[in-house]
N, C-alpha and C positions, 0 to 999 in steps of 0.2 A: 504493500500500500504506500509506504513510505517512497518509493523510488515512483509510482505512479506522479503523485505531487511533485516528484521531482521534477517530471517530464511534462506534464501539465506548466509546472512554472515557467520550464525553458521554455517551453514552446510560446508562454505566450509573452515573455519576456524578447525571445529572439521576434516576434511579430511587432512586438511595442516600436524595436530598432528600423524597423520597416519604415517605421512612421518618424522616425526622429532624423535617422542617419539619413544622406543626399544616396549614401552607397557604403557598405562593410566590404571588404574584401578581407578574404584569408587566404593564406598561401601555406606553404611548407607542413599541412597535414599529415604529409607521410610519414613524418616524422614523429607523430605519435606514436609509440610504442601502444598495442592493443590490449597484450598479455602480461603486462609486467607494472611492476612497483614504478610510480611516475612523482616524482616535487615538481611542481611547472611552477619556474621565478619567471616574474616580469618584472616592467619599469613599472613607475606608478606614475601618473600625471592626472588621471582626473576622479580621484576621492571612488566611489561606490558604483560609479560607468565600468572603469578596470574590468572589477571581477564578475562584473553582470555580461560584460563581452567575451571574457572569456569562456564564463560557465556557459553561455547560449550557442559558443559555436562551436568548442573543441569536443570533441566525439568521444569525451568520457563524462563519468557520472563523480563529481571534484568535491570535493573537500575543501572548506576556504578557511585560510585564517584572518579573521578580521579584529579590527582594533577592538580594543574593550567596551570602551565608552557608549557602543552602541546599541551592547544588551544589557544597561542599567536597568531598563522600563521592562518590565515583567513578561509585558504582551510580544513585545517587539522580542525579548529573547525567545520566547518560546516559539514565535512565528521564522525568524534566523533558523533554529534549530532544526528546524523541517525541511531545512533546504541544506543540512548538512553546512552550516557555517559554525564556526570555532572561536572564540576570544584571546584574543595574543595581550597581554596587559606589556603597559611598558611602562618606564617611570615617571611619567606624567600621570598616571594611574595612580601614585601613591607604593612607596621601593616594600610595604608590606604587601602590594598585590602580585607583585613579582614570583611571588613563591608558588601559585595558583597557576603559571606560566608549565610546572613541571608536570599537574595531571594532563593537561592542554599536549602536550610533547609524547606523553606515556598514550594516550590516544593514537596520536601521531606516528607513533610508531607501530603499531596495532594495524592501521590501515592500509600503512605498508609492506606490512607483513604480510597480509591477506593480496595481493598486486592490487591495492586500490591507488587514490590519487590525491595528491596535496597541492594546491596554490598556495601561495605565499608570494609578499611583492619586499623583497630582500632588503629595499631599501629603508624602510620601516618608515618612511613618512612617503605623504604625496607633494609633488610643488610640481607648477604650472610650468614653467619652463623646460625646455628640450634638453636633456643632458641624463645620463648615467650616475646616478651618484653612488659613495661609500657604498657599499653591502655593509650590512650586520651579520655576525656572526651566528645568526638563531640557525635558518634554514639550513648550515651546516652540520648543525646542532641535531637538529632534526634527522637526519640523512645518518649521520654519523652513529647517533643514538641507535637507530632502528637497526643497522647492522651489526652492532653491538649485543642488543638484546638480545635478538632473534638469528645472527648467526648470519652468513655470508649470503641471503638472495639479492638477487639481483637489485637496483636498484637506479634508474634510471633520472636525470635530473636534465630538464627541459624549458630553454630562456624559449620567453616568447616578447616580442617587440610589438608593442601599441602605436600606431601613429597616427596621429590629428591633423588632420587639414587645419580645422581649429579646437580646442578643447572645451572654447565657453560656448561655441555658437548653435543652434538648431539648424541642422538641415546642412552643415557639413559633412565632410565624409572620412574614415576612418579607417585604415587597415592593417589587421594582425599578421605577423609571420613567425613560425614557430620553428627557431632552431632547429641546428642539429644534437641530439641528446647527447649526452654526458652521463659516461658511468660512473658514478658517484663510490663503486668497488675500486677503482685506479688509484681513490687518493685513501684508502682505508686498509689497512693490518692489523692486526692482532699480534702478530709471530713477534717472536723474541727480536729485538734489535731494530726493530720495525715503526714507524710512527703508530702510536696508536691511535685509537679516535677521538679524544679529544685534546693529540695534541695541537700547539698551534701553528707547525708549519703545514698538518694537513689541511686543516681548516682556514688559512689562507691561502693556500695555493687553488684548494675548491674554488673560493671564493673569488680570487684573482682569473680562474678560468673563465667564471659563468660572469663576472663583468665584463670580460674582451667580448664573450661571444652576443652578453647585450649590447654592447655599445657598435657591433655591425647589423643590428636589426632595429634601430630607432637611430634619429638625429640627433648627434650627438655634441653640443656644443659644449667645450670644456671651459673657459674662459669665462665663470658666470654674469663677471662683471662687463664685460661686454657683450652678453646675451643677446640683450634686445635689439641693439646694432646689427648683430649678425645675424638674427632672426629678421631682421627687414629686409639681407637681403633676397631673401626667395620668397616666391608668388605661394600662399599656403596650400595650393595641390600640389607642388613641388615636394614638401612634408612627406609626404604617402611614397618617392622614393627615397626611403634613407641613403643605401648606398651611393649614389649620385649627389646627395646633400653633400656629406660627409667627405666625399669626393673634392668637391669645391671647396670645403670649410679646411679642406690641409694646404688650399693655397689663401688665407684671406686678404694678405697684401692686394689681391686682382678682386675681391668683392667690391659691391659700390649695392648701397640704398638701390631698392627696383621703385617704379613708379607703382604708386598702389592703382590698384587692379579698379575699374572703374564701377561704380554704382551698379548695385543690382538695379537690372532696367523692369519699369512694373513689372506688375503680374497681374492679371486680375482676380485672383484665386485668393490673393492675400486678403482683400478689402470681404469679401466672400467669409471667408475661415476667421477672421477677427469680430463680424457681426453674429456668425451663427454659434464661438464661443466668447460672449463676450464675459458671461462672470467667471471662468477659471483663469483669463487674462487680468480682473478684476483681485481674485487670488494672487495671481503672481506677481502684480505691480505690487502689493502689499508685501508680499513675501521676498521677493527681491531685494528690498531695502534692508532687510534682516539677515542676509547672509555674509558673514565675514570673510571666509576664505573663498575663493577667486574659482578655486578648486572645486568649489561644492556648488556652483552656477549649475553645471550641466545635471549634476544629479536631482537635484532638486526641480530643474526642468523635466526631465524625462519622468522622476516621480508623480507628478503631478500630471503628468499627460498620460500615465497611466492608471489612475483612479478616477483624479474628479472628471477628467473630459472624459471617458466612456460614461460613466454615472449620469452627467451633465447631459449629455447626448442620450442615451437612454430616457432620461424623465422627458426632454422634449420631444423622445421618439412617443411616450405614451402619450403627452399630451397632446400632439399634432393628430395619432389615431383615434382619440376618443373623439375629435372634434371632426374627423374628415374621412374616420373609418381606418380598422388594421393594414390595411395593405399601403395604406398611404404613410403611415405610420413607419413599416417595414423599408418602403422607397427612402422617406426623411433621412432615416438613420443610414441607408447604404450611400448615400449621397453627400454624406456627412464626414462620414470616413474616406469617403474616394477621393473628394477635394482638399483634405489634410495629406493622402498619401501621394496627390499628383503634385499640390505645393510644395510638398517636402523633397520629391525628386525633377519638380525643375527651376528651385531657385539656384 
């Protein structure tokens, strides 16, 4: 039952993307290993989008580790936990929740013992900007643990690269590529004379692996303080091919500011989609103002386009059929949705 609602969710979470993203593309699928013990790290750039893209598209049944703070609220963890999400505490938590971090791990390894699957986004924060940062030692921890306990299976560790055309905006486009795997047995012994597993040149050299091999599957600006510079100069479709970014970004003495990309030219769809929802836009100008990190834009949009606008649309589908009959009702609602998903793939 519990994997039904799993499948249920994806599906209608990968459907919601339908409606937000301009276009998803995924690439390097093969790469998923089918039969085996899988940690898939990625970058983090946009807060609770990440792992709702990942869990929607990559073709296993994931395990997430998400920050603590978000299953404070009773309802909220118990609805988390249906979909197979985890609590990573860390020390903005409070360094007593830290210790709560170890049954969280003992799970962890459990899952992988059985060849299931773990996310984790290594870098242990999200921030808006294009670059690879630090890894934290946990996900090693993790990896290293579970072959520890349970003994030399296999275990497989899989960077996957996010990339945004933009991160804040609706109706840009996004594309994942999923490494080539990493046997996480290469950097692991037991044997006398051997690194064990937690020591720490295994656990940085892991760690030093799975950063090179994200930093050739997202754009990778290292220079933070002149980020935004370098970020102007490519047009944001350009984004979606990292290696070509990065490419350019090893010569930047020859970069120059592009001319920004010119106004979206109307639509008529937009004037359309803004009248026929106009209070969950009503919603979001309110809610807008209340969001602090830059990060949590897109989430917070997509949330919201995923409850109150079907709900919203729903009551107006009942109300337009009580007054004009079911089937008119029926039409309202399918016309409702068709000019939000035409909107969305041709602005």
């Amino acid at each position: 039952m519990k994997l039904l609602w799993y499948l249920m969710v994806k599906f209608y979470v990968r459907t919601g993307f339908a409606f937000y993203f301009k276009q998803v593309r995924v690439d390097g699928l093969e790469n998923v290993p089918r039969d085996k013990a899988v940690l898939f790290v990625a970058n983090h750039q946009n807060a609770l989008i990440d792992p709702l893209l990942i869990g929607a598209f990559i073709p296993r049944q994931l395990h997430f580790l998400t920050r603590a703070d978000v299953f404070y609220k009773p309802v909220v963890r118990a609805l988390l936990s249906t979909v197979n999400m985890l609590p990573i505490y860390r020390i903005r938590d409070g360094r007593d929740s830290l210790s709560k971090n170890e049954e969280v791990f003992q799970k962890c390894y459990k899952i992988l013992n059985k060849k299931g699957t773990v996310l984790i986004f290594p870098e242990g924060n999200h921030n808006i900007q294009r670059r690879v940062r630090v890894l934290s030692k946990g996900f090693t921890r993790i990896v290293f643990g579970a072959l520890q306990n349970y003994g030399d299976h296999e275990i497989m560790v899989v960077p996957i690269g996010i990339n945004y055309s933009n991160a804040r905006r609706y109706a840009s486009s996004v594309r994942l590529i999923v490494g080539e795997p990493i046997r996480a047995n290469d950097f692991h012994s037991t044997e006398s004379g051997s690194e064990s597993y937690n020591n720490n040149g295994a656990s940085s050299a892991l760690k030093n692996r799975v950063r090179e091999s994200l930093k050739k599957l997202v754009t990778h600006i290292e220079d933070s303080e002149q980020h935004d510079y370098l970020e102007s100069c490519f047009h944001e479709e350009e984004f979606l091919d990292p290696v070509a970014v990065n490419q350019k970004l090893e010569l930047p003495h020859k970069l120059g500011a592009v001319q920004k990309a010119p106004g979206r030219s109307f639509n008529f769809l937009l004037p359309l989609v803004r009248t026929n929802s106009i209070f969950p836009l009503l919603i979001w100008k309110n809610l807008r103002s209340k969001i602090e990190e830059e990060e949590f834009i897109a989430t917070y949009k997509f949330a919201l386009g995923m409850t109150v606008v079907p709900v919203f649309y729903g009551i107006q589908s009942l109300a337009v059929g009580y007054f004009f009959g079911s089937m008119t009702g029926w039409i309202y609602l399918g016309l409702s949705l068709l000019i939000v998903f035409l909107l969305t793939k041709s602005r």
